[in-house]
N, C-alpha and C positions, 0 to 999 in steps of 0.2 A: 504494500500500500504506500502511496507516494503521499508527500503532505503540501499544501498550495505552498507556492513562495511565499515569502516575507513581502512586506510592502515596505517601500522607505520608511514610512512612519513607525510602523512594529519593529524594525532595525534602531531607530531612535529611543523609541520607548525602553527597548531590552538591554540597552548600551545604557542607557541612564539608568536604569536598574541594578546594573553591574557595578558600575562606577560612581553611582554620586552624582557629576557632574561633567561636563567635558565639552570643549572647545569643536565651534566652526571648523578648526583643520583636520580636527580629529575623525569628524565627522564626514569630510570630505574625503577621505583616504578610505572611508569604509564607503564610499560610491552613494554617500545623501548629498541633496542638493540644497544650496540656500532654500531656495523655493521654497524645496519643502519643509525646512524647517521655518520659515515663515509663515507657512501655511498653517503648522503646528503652535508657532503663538498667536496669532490672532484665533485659532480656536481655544487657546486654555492651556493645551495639552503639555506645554512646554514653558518656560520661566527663564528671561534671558538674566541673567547674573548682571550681565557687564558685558563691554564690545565682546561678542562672539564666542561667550562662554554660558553654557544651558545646564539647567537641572529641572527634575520633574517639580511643578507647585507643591507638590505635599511632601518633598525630601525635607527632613529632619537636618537641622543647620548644625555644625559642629564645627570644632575649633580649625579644623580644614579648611572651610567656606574661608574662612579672613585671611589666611592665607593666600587663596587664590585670587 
């Protein structure tokens, strides 16, 4: 049994899942588009930190974030 592809957006969501948080370039190495991650803030779905750095709205803030 085969499973559908991922969509960009599900590659964003599981990558911020993983990690906390993480940058536009980071993001673009894994083959997402601005676009689409602009697509994903004006829905909600994503939380721009600062120029080109994203976390999901409901990540839990820790002494990491001030860091970055």
């Amino acid at each position: 049994m085969t499973t559908a592809p991922q969509t960009q957006e599900d590659r964003v969501l599981s990558l911020l899942k993983r990690r906390g948080m993480t940058r536009i370039s980071e993001l673009s190495k894994e083959g997402i588009t601005r676009a689409t991650v602009g697509r994903m803030l004006k829905k909600g779905l994503v939380h721009q930190l600062s120029r080109g750095l994203y976390q999901l709205p409901d990540a839990a803030i820790d002494t990491h974030h001030t860091l970055a």
